[in-house]
C-alpha positions as a Python dict, from the first residue, in 0.01 Angstrom:
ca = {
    (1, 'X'): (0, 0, 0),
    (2, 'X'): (-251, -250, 213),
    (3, 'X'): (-259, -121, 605),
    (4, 'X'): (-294, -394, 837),
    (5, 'X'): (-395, -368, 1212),
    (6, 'X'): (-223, -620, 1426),
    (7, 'X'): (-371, -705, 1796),
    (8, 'X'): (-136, -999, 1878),
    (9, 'X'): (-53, -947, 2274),
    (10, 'X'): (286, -1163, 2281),
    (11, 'X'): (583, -1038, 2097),
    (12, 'X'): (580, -1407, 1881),
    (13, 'X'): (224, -1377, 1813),
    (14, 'X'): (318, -1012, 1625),
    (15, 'X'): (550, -1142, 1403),
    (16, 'X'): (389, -1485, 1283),
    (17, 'X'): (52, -1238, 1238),
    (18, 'X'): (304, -953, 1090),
    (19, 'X'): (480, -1230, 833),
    (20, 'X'): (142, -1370, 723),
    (21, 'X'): (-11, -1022, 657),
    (22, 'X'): (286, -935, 426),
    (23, 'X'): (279, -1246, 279),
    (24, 'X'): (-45, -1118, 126),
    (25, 'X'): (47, -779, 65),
    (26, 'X'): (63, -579, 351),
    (27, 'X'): (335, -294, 360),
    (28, 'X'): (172, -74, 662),
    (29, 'X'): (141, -278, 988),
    (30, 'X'): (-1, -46, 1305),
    (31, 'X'): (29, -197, 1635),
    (32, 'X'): (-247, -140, 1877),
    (33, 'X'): (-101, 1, 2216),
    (34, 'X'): (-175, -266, 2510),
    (35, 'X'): (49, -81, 2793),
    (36, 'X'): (69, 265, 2705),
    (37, 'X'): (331, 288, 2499),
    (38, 'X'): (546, 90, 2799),
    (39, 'X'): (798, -203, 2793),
    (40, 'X'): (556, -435, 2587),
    (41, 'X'): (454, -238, 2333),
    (42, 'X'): (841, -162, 2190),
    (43, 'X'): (885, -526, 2213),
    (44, 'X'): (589, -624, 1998),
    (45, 'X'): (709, -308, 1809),
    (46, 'X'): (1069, -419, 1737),
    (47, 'X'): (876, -821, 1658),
    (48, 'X'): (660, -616, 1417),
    (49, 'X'): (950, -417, 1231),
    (50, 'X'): (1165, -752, 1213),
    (51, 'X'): (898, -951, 1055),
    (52, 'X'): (787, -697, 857),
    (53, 'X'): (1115, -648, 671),
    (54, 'X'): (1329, -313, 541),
    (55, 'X'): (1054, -233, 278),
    (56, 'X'): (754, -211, 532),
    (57, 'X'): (593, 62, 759),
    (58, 'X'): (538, 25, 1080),
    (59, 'X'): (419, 231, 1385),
    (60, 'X'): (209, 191, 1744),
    (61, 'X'): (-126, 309, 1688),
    (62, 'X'): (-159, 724, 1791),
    (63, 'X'): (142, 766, 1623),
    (64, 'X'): (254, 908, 1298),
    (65, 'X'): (391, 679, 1020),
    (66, 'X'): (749, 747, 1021),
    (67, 'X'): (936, 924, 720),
    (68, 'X'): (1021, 703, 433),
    (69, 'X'): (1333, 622, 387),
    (70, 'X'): (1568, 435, 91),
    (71, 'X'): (1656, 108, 178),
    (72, 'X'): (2003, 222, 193),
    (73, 'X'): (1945, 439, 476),
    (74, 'X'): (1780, 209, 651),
    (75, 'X'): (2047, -64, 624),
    (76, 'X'): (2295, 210, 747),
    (77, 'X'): (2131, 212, 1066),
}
């Protein structure tokens, strides 16, 4: 699976850069952290994991991947 590394700043940004990446490929998307961890970097996060779709990875850079999961899980959720 391709691993992309997105830099976008503005929640928006993420997800048009996120949807383009996996529209070549891309199933791993890590975010680099701009405030620590804080307020903007869930948002971007939760942009990310939207645009990204069930059957994508994606995590804030320092982290670990998190656990697979079926898509049945995840749609449980």
């Amino acid at each position: 699976m391709k691993r992309a590394y997105v830099t976008a700043r503005r929640p928006a940004d993420v997800a048009r850069e996120v949807e383009a990446l996996a529209g070549t490929g891309c199933g791993e998307f890590v975010l680099r952290r701009l405030d620590g961890g804080g307020t903007l970097d869930l948002e971007r996060l939760g942009a990310a994991r939207y645009a990204a779709g069930l059957q994508s990875v994606v995590w804030l850079e320092g982290g670990s991947p998190p656990e697979p999961t079926s898509v049945a899980e995840a749609a449980a959720r």
